[in-house]
N, C-alpha and C positions, 0 to 999 in steps of 0.2 A: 346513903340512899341510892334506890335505883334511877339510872335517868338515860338517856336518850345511848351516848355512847358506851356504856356497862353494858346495855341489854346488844346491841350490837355484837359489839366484843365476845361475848357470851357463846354467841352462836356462830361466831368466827374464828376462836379457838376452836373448837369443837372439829369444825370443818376444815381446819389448817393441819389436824391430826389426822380425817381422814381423806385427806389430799395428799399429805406426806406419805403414809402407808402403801393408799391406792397408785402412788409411782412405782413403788418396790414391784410389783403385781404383774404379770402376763396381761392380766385383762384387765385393767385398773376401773375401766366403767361399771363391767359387771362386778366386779368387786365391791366400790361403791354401792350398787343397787342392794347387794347383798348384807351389805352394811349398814343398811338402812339411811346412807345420806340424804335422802328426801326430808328427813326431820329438821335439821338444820337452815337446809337450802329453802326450806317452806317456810321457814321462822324470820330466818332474815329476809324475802322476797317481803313474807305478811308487815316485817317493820318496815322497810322501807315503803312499802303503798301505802301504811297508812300516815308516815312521818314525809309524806310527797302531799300531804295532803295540808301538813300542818305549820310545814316552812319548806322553801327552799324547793321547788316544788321539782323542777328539772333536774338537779342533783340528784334526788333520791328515787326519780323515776328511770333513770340511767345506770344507779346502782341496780335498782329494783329487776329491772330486765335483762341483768348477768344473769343472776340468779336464774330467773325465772324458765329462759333457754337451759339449764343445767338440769332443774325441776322437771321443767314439761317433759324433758326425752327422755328420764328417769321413768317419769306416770306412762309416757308409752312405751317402755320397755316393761315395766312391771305389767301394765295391758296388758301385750301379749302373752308375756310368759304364764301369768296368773289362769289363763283361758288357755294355755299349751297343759298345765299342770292340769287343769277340770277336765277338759277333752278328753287326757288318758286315762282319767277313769273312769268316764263316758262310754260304755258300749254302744250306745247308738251315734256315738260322731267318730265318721272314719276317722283310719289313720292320715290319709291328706292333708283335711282341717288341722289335726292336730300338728302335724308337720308343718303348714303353713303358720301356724302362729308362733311355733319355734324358732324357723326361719327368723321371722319377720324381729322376734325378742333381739336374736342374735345379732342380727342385721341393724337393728338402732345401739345396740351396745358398741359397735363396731364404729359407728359415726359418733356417737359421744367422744369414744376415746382420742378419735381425729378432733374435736372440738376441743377436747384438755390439753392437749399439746396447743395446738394453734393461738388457743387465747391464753395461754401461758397457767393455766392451774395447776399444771404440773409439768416436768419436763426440766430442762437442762436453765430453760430463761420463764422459769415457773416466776412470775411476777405479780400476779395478779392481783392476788389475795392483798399484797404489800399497797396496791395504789390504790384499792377501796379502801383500806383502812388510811390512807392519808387523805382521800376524797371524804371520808366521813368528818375526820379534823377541820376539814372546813367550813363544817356546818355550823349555820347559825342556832346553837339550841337555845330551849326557852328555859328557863327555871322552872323548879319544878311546881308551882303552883299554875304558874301559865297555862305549863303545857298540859296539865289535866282537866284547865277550860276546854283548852284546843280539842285535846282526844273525845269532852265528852260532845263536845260541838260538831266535830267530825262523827261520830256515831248518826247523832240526830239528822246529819245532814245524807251520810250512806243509809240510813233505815226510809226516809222519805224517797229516795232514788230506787228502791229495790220496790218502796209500797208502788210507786206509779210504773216497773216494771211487769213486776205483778199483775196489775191493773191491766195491763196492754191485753195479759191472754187471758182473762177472765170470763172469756165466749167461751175458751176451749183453747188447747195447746195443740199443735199439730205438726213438730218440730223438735224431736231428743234434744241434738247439741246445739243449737244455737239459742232453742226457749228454757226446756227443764234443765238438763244439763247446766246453760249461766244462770237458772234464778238458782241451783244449789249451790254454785261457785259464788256466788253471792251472799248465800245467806252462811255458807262456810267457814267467811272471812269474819263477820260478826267473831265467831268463834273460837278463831285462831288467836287473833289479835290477844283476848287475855293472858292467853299461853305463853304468846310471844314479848308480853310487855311485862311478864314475869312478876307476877303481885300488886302492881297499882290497878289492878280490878278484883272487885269481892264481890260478892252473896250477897243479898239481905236475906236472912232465914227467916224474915216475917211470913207467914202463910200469904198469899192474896184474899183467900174464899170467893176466889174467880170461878164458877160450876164450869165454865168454858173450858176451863185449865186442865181440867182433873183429866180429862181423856189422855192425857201425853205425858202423864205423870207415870209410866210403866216403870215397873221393876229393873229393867234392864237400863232406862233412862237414870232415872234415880240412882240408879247403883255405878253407872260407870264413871271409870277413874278419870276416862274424858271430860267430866264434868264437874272436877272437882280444882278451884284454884291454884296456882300456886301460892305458897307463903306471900304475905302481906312484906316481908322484912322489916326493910327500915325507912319503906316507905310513908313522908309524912301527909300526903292528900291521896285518899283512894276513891274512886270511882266505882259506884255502887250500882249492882244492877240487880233487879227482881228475882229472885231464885226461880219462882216457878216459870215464871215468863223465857227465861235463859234455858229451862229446862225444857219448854216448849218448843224454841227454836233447834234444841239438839234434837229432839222428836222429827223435824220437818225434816234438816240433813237429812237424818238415817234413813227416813222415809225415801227420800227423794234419793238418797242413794243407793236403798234396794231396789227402785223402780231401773235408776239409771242402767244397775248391773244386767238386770234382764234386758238392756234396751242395749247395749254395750257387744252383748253375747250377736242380736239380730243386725248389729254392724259390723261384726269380724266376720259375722257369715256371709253377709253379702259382698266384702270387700274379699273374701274368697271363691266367689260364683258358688256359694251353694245356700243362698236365703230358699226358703219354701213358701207356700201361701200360708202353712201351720204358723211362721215364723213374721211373717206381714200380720196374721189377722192380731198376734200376740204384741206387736210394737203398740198396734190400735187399741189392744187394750191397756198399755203400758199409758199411752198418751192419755186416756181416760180419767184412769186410775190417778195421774198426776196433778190434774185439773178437781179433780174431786176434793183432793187433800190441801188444795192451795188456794181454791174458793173459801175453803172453810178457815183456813188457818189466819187468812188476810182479811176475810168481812169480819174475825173477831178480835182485829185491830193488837193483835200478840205483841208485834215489834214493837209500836207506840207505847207497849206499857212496858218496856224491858232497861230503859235508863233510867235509874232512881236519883240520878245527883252524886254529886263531890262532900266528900266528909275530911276533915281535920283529925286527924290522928292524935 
């Protein structure tokens, strides 16, 4: 069966190979970024916040915020570059802009790489990886029936925390990164977590015949591979969550994260001295646009119906 230090493990081979490689490398951060280590790094971050949640709780939020430092500077290195790569084939955004957010990619790739040395990820006294995996040995884990009360109890307890987030800006948002921005990092982790916990979460493919639902039910929802579980294995208690309701909440992400993008664009511009009023009136309608989507998604009480219960295999 899968259980607490497998799923670990899992994502820490993964990353001990591309920590090995990315020493051999000139630029071993941007290598990494190029490599896609954000999947890993975002995997174990997601297990340990939520296994902080379910024992042990300092442990695994001390693990948690290795990673997380490694994570973050990766998503603003990929930031910039991502808006260095649209800019160039932007004719209406000079070359500057463009250049400044090259800079800036480069410029974070260059302090990671000081961060992999220093905290030993890589390097001559690369240790690191070695004493999380003996700091996980000391975890208290629960068997595995426990801990899929624990996980489904920890859901229930994150979806109530996010509904009275929510709640707070239900006049109106009028703040990207500290209101849209965390209710999507929030409602994110919902999502990760099956990913990361590798099969002790399923589907129900019962229909709901919720009329509510049907709007989020797009093709492109429906269809992506981000929303399809992993294998159940040999897991014998699985935690079941409402297909359409699950498929709702990935509608909200992607939503809230093509708002974020437009909103993301009007913050490299102004952290470059070239925001416009074009570029202001556009945020305001970003913040709008956001509150539109999240009145409606949260007065139809979506997350509350997205735990179905624990099943016996």
């Amino acid at each position: 069966m899968e259980n607490g230090p497998a799923r670990f493990a899992f994502y820490l081979d993964q990353l001990e190979k591309l920590m090995a490689e990315a020493a051999k490398q000139d630029d071993p951060a941007r290598w990494l970024y190029q490599n896609n280590a954000r999947t890993p790094l975002f995997m174990i971050e997601g297990l340990a916040k939520l296994y902080s949640g379910l024992h042990n709780k300092k442990r695994f939020e001390k693990i948690g915020t290795q990673f997380k430092v490694l994570e973050d500077t990766l998503g603003v290195v990929d930031y910039y570059d991502a808006f260095a790569k649209q800019f160039a084939q932007d004719k209406t955004v000079s070359a500057d802009i463009t250049n400044f957010a090259e800079s800036k990619s480069f410029e974070k790739t260059g302090s990671l790489n000081d961060l992999l040395i220093k905290k030993g990820w890589i390097g001559k006294k690369a240790d690191r990886l070695g004493k999380i995996r003996k700091n996980l040995a000391k975890a208290d884990w629960l068997d595995e029936k426990s801990e899929m009360k624990a996980i489904e109890s920890y859901y229930q307890g994150s979806i109530k925390k996010i509904n009275a987030f929510a709640k707070t800006y239900q006049t109106g948002f009028t703040a990207l990164e500290t209101q849209v921005h965390e209710l999507r990092r929030k409602l994110r982790w919902l999502s990760i977590y099956p990913q990361a916990l590798r099969g002790c979460i399923q589907l129900n493919e019962a229909p709901s015949k919720d009329k509510n639902v049907a709007k989020y039910l797009t093709p492109e929802i429906v269809n992506s591979p981000f929303n399809k579980m992993p294998p159940p294995e040999t897991n014998r208690y699985l935690l079941m969550f409402n297909k359409d309701y699950f498929l709702a909440l990935s509608w909200m992400i992607a939503e809230l994260g093509k708002l974020k993008d437009q909103g993301l664009r009007t913050v490299l511009l102004t952290e470059a001295g070239k925001m416009t009023k074009s570029d202001a009136k556009n945020n305001a309608a970003i913040l709008a646009k956001s509150t539109e989507i999240t009145r409606t998604f949260f007065a139809e009480k979506n997350l509350d119906k997205l735990v179905g219960g624990i099943v016996k295999v």
